[in-house]
C-alpha positions as CSV (number, residue, x, y, z in Angstrom):
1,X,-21.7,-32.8,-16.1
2,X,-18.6,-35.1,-17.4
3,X,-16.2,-36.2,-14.4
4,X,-12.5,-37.4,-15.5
5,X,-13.8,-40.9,-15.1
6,X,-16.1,-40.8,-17.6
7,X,-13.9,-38.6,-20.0
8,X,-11.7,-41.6,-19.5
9,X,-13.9,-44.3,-20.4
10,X,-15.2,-42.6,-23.6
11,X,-11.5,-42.2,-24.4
12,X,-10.4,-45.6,-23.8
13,X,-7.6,-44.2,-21.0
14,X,-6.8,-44.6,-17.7
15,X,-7.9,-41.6,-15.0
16,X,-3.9,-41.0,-15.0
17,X,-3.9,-40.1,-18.1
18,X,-6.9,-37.8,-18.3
19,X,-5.1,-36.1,-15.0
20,X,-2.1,-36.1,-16.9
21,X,-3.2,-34.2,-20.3
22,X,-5.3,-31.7,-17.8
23,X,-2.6,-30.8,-16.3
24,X,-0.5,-30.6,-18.9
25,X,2.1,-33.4,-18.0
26,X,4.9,-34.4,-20.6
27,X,4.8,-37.8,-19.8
28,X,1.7,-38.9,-22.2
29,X,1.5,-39.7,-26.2
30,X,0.0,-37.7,-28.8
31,X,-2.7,-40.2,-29.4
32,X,-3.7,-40.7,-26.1
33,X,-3.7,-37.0,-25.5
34,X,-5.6,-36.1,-28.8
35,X,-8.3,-38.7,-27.9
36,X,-8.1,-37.3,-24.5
37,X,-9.2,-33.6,-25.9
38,X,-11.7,-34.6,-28.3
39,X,-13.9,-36.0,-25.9
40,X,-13.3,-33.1,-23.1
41,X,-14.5,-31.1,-26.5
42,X,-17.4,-33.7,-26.8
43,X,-18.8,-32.9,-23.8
44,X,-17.6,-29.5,-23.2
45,X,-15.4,-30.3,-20.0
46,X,-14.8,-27.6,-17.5
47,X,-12.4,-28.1,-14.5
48,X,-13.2,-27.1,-11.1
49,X,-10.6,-24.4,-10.8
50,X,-11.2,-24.6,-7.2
51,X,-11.0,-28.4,-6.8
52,X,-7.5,-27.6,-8.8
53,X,-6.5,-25.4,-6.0
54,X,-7.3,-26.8,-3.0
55,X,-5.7,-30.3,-4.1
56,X,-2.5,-27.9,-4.7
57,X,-2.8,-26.1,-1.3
58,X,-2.5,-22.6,-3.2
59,X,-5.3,-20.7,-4.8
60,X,-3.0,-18.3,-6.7
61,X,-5.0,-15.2,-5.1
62,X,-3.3,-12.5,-3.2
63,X,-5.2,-10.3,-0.9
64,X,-4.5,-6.6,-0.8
65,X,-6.2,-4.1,1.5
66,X,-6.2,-0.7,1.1
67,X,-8.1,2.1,3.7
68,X,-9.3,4.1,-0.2
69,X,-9.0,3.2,-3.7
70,X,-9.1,6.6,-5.1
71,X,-6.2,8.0,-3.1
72,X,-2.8,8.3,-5.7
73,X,-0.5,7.3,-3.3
74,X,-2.5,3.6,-2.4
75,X,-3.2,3.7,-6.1
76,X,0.7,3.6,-7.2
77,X,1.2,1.2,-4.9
78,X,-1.8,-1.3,-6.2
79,X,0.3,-0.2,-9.6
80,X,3.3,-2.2,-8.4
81,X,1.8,-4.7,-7.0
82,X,-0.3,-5.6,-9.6
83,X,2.0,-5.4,-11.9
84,X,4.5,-8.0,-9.9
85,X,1.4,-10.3,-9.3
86,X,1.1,-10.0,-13.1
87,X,5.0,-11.3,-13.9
88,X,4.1,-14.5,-11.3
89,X,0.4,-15.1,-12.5
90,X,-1.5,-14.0,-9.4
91,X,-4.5,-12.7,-9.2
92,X,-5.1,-9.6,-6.5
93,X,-8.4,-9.3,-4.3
94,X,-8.7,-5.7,-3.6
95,X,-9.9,-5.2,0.3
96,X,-11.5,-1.1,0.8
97,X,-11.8,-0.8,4.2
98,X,-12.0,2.7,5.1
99,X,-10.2,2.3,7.8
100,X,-13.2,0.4,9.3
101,X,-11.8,-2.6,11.5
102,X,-14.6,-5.3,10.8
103,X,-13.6,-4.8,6.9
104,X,-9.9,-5.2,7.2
105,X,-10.9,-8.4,9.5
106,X,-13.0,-10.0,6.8
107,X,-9.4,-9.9,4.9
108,X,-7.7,-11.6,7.7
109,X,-10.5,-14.2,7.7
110,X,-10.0,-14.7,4.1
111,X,-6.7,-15.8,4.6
112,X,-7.9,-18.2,7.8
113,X,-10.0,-20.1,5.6
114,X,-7.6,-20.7,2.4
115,X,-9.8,-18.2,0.1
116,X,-6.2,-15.9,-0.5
117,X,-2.3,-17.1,-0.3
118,X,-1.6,-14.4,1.3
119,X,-2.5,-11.1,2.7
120,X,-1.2,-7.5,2.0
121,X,-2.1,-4.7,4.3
122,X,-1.0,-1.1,2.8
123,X,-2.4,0.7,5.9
124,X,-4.0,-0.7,9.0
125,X,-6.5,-0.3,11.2
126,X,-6.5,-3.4,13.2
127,X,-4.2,-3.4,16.7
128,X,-1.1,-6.4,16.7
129,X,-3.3,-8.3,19.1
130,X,-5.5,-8.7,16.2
131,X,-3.3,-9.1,13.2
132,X,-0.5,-12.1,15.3
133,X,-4.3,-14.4,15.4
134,X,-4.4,-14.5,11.8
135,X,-0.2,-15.1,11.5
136,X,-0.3,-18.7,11.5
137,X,-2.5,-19.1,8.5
138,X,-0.6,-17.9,6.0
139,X,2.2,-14.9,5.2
140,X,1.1,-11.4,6.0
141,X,2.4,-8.1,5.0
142,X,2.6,-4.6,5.9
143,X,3.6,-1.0,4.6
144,X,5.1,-0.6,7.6
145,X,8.0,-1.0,9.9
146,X,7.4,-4.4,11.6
147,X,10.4,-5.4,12.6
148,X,10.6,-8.2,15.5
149,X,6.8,-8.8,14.6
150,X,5.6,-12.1,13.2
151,X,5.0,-10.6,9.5
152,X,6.9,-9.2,6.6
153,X,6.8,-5.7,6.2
154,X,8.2,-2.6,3.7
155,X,8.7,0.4,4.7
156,X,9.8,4.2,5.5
157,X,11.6,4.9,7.9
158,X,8.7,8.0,9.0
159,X,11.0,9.0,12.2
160,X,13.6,9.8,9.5
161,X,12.6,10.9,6.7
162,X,10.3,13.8,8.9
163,X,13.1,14.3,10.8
164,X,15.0,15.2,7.7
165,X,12.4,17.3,6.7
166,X,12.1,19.5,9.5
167,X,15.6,19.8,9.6
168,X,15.9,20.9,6.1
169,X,12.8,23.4,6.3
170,X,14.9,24.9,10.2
171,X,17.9,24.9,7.7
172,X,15.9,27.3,5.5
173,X,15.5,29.6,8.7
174,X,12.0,28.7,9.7
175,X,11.4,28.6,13.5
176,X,7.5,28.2,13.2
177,X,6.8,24.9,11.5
178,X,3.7,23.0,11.5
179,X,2.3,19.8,9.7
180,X,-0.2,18.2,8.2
181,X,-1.4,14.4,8.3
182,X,-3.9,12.4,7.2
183,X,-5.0,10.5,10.7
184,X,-3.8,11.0,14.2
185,X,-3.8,7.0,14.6
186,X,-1.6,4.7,13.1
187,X,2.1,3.6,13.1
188,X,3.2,5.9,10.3
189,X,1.8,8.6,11.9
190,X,3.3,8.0,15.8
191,X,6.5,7.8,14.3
192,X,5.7,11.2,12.4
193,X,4.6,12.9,15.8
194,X,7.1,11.6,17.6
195,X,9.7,12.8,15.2
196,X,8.2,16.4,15.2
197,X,8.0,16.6,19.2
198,X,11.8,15.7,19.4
199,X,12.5,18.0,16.9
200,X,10.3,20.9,18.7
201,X,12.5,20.3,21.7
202,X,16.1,19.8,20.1
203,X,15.0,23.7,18.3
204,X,14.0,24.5,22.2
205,X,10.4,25.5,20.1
206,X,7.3,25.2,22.1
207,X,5.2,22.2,20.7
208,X,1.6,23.9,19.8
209,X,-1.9,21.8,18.6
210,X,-2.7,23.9,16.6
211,X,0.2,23.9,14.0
212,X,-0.9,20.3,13.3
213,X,-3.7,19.9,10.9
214,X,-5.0,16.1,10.8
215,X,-7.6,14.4,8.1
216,X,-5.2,16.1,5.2
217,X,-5.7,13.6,2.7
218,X,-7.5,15.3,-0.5
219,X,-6.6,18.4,-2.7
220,X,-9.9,20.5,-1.2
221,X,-8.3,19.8,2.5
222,X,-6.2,22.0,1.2
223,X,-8.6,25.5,1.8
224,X,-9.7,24.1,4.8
225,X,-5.7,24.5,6.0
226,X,-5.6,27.6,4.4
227,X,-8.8,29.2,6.5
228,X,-6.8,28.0,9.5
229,X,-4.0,29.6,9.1
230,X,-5.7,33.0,8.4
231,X,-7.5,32.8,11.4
232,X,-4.0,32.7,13.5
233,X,-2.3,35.6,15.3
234,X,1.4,33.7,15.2
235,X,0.6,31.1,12.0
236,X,3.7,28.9,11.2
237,X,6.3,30.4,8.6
238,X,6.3,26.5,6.8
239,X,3.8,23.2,6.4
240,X,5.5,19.5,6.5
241,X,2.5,18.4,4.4
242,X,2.2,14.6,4.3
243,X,1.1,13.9,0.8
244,X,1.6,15.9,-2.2
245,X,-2.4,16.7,-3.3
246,X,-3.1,18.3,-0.2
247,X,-0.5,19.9,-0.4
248,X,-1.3,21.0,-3.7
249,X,-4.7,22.3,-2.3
250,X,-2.4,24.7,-0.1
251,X,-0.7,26.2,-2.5
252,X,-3.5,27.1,-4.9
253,X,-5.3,28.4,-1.6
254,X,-2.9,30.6,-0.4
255,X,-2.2,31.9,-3.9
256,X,-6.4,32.7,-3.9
257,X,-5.5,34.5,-1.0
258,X,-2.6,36.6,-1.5
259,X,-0.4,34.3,0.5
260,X,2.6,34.4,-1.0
261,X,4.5,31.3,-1.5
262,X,7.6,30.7,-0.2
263,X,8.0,33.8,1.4
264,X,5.0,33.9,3.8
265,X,4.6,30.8,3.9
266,X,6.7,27.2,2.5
267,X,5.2,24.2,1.7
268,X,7.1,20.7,1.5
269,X,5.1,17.8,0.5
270,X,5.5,13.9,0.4
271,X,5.5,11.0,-2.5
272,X,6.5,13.6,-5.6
273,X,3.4,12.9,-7.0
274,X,3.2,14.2,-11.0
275,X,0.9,17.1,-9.8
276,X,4.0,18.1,-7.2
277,X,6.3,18.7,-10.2
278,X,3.6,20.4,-12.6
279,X,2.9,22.7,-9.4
280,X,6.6,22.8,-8.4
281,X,6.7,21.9,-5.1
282,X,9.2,20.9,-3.0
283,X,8.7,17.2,-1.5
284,X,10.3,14.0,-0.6
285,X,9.9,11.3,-3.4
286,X,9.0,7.7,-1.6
287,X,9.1,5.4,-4.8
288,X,5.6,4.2,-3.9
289,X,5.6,2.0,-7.0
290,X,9.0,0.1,-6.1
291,X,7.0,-0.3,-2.7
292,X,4.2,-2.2,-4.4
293,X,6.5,-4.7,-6.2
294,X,8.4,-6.1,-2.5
295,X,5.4,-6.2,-1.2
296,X,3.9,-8.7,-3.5
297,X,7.1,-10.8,-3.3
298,X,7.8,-10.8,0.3
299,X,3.6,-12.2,0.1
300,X,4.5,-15.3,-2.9
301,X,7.9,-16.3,-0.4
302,X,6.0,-17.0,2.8
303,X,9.1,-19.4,4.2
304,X,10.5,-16.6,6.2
305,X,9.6,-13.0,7.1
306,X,11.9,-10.3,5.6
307,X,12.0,-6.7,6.0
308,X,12.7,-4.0,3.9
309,X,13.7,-0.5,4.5
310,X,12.9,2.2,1.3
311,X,14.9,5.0,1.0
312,X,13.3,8.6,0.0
313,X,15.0,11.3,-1.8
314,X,14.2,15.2,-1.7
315,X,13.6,16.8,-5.1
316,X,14.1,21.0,-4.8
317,X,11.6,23.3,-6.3
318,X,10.2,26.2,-5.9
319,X,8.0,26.0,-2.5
320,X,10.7,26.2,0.3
């Protein structure tokens, strides 16, 4: 295969010139850069887009990791990333970890060796002990609030917004409230439980297991809830439900059931996912999409780590 030095020979230029057309510098005249092209033509020149890169230091690739790619709410948040990455001509790597340490590692590692820019992390699995090794090899960011940590980071305020929540279902005259989440672990969710225990106490309501339902991620979780409930002597009057298609699940459950919804039970979901709004439930939009886009540019501007807080907004239907 042709090098530049011997496109440069055949064409009667310099190397600097050959370097100068392939990179598409002003600085060169038409002749020389005609002649230049004709004999990349000749013998069908390819550049070594990685040689490209690593003499620029960048390789244009940003990493994203997500715990499932067939979830909506990671999915409209790829959405905004992507289509940022796509204004700034970066390319994503898509990281599926299911929440499976050694794979969201790999993506740290990538980053370690120059492979991505930089690294975004929609949900993780790996402890801070972990992520601050990997901090000094490029910019990291999180769906998350990482304030005072060595990363970049948007994020909901979770203590809030289910604080809010709560309030507004106890504002409704419910007493009993329980909630649903997708996984006891994680920073998201602490923040959610905390939220819920102070809330419990500041209602002087006794704080009960099982009102919380964990692993609620998909639409069929939904009957799995339902069965729950039925089983209870004292079932909660209202569900905080943490995403919008399990909550979803719930309503089309109870209504299978002859649960009547709001006035056995309310539902309130999370994200205002389109299937929320066809099933008219009453949730709090996070503007996952919006999300997406920071994210992507907090990763391109690596000189300092910024943090940005996303505000959530309920929308009232029929549920509560």
């Amino acid at each position: 295969m042709a090098n530049i030095k011997d496109i440069a020979k055949k064409a009667g230029v310099s190397v600097t010139t050959v370097s100068r057309v392939l990179n598409n510098h002003p600085y060169v005249s038409e002749d020389k850069r005609e002649a230049v092209l004709r004999v990349m033509e000749e013998f069908n020149y390819q550049r070594n887009i990685n040689a490209v890169h690593l003499s620029k230091g960048e390789t244009l690739l940003i990493g994203v990791v997500v715990p499932f790619t067939n979830h909506p709410y990671f999915g409209q948040l790829v959405e905004g990333i992507a289509n940022e990455a796509m204004k700034n001509n970066y390319k994503l790597v898509l990281f599926q970890t299911n929440y499976e340490e050694d794979r969201e590692i790999e993506a740290l590692k990538m980053l370690q060796h120059k492979q991505i820019d930089s690294l975004i992390i929609c949900s993780r699995i790996c402890e801070w002990d972990v992520i601050n090794q990997f901090t000094e090899y490029g910019p990291i960011v999180l769906c998350e609030d990482a304030r005072n940590r060595n990363v970049s980071s948007t994020f909901i305020d979770h203590y809030m917004s289910f604080s809010n929540a709560l309030e507004y279902l106890h504002n409704k005259g419910h007493q009993k409230i329980g909630y649903c989440i997708g996984r006891k672990t994680g920073a998201n969710s602490r923040q959610r439980g905390k939220a819920y225990a102070d809330f419990l106490k500041r209602i002087d309501e006794p704080y009960k297991e099982e009102f919380i339902f964990y692993e609620c991620l998909h639409f069929e979780h939904g009957e799995e809830v339902v069965q729950r409930l039925s089983n209870m002597d004292n079932p909660p009057s209202a569900l905080l439900v943490t995403n919008d298609f399990a909550a979803a699940g719930i309503v089309t459950s109870c209504r299978e059931n002859g649960i009547h919804i709001p006035d056995d039970l309310a539902i309130m979901g999370f994200d205002n996912q389109p299937i929320a709004k066809i099933m008219h439930i009453t949730t709090l939009e996070i503007p996952l999409v919006q999300m997406g886009r920071q994210l992507l540019l907090q990763a391109i501007d690596g000189k300092k780590h910024t943090h940005q807080e996303i505000s959530v907004k309920l929308i009232e239907r029929q549920t509560v």
